[in-house]
C-alpha positions as CSV (number, residue, x, y, z in Angstrom):
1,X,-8.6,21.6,-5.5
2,X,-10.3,18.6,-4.0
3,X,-9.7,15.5,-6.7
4,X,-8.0,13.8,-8.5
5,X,-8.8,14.7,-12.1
6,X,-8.0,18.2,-11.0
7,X,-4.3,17.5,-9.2
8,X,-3.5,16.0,-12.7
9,X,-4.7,18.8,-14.7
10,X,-3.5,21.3,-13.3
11,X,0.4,19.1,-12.8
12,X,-0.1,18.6,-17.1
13,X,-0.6,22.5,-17.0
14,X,2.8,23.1,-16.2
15,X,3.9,21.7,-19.3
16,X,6.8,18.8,-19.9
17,X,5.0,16.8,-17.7
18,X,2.9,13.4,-18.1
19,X,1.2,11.2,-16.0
20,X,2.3,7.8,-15.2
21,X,0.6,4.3,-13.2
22,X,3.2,2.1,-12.5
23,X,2.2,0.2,-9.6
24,X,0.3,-2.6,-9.4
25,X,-2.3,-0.4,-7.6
26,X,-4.3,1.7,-10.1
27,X,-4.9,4.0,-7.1
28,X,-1.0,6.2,-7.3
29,X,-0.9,8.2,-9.7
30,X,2.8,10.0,-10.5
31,X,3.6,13.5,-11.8
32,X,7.2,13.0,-13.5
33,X,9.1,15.8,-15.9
34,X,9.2,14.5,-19.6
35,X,13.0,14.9,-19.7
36,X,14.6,13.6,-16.6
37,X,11.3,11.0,-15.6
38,X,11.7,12.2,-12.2
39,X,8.3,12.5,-10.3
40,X,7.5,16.0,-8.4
41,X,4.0,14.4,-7.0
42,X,2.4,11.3,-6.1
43,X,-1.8,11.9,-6.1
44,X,-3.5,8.5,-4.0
45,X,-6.7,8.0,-2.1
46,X,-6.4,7.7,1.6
47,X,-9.2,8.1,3.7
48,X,-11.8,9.4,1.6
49,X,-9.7,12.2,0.2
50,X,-7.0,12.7,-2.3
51,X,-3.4,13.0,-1.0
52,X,-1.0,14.4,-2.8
53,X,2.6,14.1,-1.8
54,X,5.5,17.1,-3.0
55,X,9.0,17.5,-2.4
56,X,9.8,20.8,-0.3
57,X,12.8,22.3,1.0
58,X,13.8,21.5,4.7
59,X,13.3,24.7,5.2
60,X,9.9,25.1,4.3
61,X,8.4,21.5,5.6
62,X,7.6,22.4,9.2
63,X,6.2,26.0,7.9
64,X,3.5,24.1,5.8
65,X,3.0,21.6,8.3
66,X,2.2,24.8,11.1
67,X,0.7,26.5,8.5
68,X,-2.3,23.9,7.8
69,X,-2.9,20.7,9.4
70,X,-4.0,19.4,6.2
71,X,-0.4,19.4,5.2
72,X,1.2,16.9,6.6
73,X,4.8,14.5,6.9
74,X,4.4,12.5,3.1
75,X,2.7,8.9,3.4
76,X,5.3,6.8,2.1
77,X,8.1,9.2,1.4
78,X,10.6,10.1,3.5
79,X,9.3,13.0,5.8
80,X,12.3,15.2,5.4
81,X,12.2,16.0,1.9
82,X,8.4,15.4,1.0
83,X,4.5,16.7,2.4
84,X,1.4,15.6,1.9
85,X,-1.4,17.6,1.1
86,X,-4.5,16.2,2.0
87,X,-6.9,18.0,-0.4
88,X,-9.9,18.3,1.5
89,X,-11.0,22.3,0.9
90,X,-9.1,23.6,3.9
91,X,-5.7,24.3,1.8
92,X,-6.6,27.4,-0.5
93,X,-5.4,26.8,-4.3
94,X,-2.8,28.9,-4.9
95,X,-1.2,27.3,-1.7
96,X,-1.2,24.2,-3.3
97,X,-0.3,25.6,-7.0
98,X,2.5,27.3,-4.7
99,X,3.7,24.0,-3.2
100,X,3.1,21.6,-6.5
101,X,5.4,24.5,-8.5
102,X,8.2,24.1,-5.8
103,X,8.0,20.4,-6.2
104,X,8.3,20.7,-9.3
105,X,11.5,23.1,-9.4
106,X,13.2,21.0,-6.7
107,X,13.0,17.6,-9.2
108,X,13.9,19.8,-12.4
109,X,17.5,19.0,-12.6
């Protein structure tokens, strides 16, 4: 996974979900659950990659984080509850489908 189109994809896949732009600044893009409208990822451009920031349990931050310095504390978030992923080709997919699915059991309820 390396852009955008396919972080949104693959967060629609999951199903109940939608897509949402509502900043000012076309460049966020939010992943929110249809029935509670909370988001389980924020997709952006930083850097000249895609970002994608995911809630994770404290648990499981710092493993990530050690895990692949792509994943890193979440740009604009607060760093004890969310990761970014920098999606540059060093993170193998199902790692990221791994971490995007956890994000998106963690903001279920």
């Amino acid at each position: 996974m390396k852009n955008r189109e396919e972080a949104i994809s693959y967060c629609l896949e999951i199903g109940n979900t939608y897509e949402d732009y509502p900043f000012r600044d076309k460049n966020w893009t939010l992943m929110l659950h249809k029935h509670n409208k909370k988001v389980f990822a924020w997709i952006f451009e930083k850097e000249r990659h895609i970002w994608m920031n995911v809630k994770c349990e404290p648990g499981f931050l710092d493993y990530w984080r050690q895990l692949y310095k792509s994943v890193v504390p979440a740009f604009h978030l607060n760093k004890d509850h969310w990761n970014s992923i920098i999606l540059d080709g060093t993170v193998p997919n199902e790692e990221i489908y791994d971490m995007i699915q956890h994000s998106y059991m963690l903001t279920k309820n």
